[in-house]
N, C-alpha and C positions, 0 to 999 in steps of 0.2 A: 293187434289186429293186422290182417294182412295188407298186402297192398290191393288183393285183388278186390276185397271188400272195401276199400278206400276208394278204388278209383270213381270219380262221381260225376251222376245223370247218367251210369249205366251203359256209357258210349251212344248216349242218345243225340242226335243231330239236335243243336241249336236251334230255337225259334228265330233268333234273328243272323241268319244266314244270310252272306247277302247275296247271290246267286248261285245260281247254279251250274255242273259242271260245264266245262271249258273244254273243248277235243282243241287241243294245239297239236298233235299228230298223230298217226291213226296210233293208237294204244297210249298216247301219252297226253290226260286230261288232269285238268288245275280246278281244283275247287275252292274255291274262296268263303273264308271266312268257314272253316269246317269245325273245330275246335271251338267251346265255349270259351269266355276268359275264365270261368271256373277249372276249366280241366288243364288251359293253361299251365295257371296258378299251380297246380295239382301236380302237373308234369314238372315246371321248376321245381320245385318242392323235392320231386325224385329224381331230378339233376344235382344237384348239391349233396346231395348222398352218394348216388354215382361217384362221384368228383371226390369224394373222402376213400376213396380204395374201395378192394386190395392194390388194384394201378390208378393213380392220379391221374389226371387230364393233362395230356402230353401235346409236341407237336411234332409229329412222326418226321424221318428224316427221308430226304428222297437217294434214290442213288445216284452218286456222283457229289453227296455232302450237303446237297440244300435242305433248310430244315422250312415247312410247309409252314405259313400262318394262322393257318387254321389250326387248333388243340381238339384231341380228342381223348371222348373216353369209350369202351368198348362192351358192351352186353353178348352172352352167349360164348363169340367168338373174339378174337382179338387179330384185327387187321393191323398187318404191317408191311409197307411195301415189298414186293406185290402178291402178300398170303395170307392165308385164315389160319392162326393157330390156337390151343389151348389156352398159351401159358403165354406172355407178356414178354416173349424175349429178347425185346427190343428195348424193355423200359429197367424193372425188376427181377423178370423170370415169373410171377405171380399167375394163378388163374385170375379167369375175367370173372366179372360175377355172373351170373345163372339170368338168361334169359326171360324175364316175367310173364307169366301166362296172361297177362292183363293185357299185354302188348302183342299177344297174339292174335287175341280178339280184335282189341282195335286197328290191328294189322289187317285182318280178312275183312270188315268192316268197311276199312277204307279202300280195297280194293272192290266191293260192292256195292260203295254209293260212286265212288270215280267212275265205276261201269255200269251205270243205272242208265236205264233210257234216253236215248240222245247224245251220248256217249260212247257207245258203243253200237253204232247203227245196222249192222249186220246180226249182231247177237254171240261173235264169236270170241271175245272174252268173258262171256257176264261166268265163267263156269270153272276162271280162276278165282274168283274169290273163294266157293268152296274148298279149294284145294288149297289157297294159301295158309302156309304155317310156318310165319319167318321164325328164325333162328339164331339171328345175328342184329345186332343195331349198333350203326355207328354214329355215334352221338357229338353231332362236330362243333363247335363256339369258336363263332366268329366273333371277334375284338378288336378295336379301332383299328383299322388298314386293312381287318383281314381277306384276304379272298382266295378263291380257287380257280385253276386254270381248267380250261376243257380235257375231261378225260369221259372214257368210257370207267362200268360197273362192271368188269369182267373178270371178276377173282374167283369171281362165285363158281360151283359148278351146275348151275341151275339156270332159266331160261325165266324161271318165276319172276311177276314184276315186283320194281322195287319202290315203296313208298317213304315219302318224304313231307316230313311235319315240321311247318315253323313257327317260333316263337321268339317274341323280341321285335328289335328293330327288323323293318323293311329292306328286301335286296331285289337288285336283277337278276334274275336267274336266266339262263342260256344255254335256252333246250334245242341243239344241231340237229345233224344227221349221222347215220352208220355208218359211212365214209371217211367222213372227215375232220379235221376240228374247226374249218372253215365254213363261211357260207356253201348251203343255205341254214340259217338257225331264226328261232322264232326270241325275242325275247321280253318276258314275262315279270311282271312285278310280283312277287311274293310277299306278303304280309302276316303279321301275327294271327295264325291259326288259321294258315291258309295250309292246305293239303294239296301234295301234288302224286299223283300215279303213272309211273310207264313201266310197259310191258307188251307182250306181243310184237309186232314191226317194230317198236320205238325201243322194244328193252336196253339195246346197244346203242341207243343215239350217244353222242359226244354232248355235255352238257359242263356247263360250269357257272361261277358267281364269279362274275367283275367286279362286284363291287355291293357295299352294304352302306345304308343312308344312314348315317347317327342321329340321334335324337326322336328318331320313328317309332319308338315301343310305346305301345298302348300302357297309360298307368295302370290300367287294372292286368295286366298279364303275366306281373309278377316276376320280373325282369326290367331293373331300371336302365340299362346299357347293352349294347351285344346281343347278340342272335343266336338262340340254339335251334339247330336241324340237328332232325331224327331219320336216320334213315335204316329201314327194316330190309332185312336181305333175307334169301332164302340160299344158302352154303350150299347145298345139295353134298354136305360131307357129314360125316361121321365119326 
């Protein structure tokens, strides 16, 4: 059976949601508690797969020899400092695996409840989510120490926003501004099956993770350590 027949409750919003979106800057809103522990469960499930190839879950090098704490593995596209290519030729030389149509849906999905009413108070996002149809997910695991330093998403060649799903332990997350990696920045607690969306003004903010709390993963989420974020991009390549 597929995965897309697998994925389960349809992409339907959780009854126990615990509120509603979050505008932390114009176009970039946090919705907590978006993700069931079912779908969770559902998405580890199709991480450990991930993680079995064709590329294993790596930890990209930077230029100038540091190699990142964070490990990834790549859907669609395969990012490697600072490109989108085919083929893995930083790890193996391998293709990525094929972008799942499941995750397209819940890609556009979550760009139209993050910009459902109140959210988007002018009106003048709610008409990317139609249009959203990411392409790419970088699927990052964080593991005791792990963290990321403020960077902008600009690899891409698209302006589309980019959504971010987590699961696992709880982190700071630290959403800046377009300027700079410095104040001013808002910073946000992230939690298992917590959804976070920016795009529009915000798509280029500077953002990052100080830091991940051990011990914070829901038992039912199917992950007993470490933190996987999902983040869907739109390449605007070919």
């Amino acid at each position: 059976m597929s995965d897309d027949a697998l994925f389960p409750l349809e992409l339907v919003q959780p009854e126990a949601h615990d509120a509603g979106p979050r505008l932390i800057a114009p176009g970039a809103v946090h919705v907590p508690g978006w993700l069931s522990a079912e779908q969770q469960r559902w998405i580890v499930g199709r991480f450990s797969e991930w993680t079995q190839g064709p590329v294993p879950l790596r930890a990209a090098t930077l230029p100038g020899g540091r190699r990142m704490s964070v490990r990834t593995v790549c859907l669609g596209w395969h990012w490697q400092p600072y490109k989108y290519t085919r083929e893995a030729t930083d790890v193996n030389g391998r293709p990525v695996l094929d972008f799942p149509d499941w995750m397209v849906r819940l890609g556009r999905k979550a760009v139209a409840d993050a910009y459902a009413s109140g959210a988007d108070p002018d009106g003048s996002l709610a008409d990317l989510a139609s249009d959203f149809t990411p392409d790419a997910a970088l699927v990052n695991f964080y593991d005791d120490g792990a963290a990321m330093g403020m960077h902008q998403d600009k690899d891409e060649r698209s302006g589309a926003p980019v959504v971010s799903l987590s699961i696992g332990e709880a982190c700071l997350f630290r959403f800046g501004n377009t300027n700079t990696r410095t104040k001013p920045y808002t910073d946000v607690e992230l939690r298992s099956g917590d959804l976070f969306v920016f795009g529009g003004p915000s798509r280029f903010a500077y953002h990052g993770i100080p830091k991940v709390f051990p011990g914070t993963a829901p038992e039912d989420c199917g992950l007993s350590h470490g933190r996987i974020n999902i983040t869907m991009r739109v390449t605007g390549m070919s």
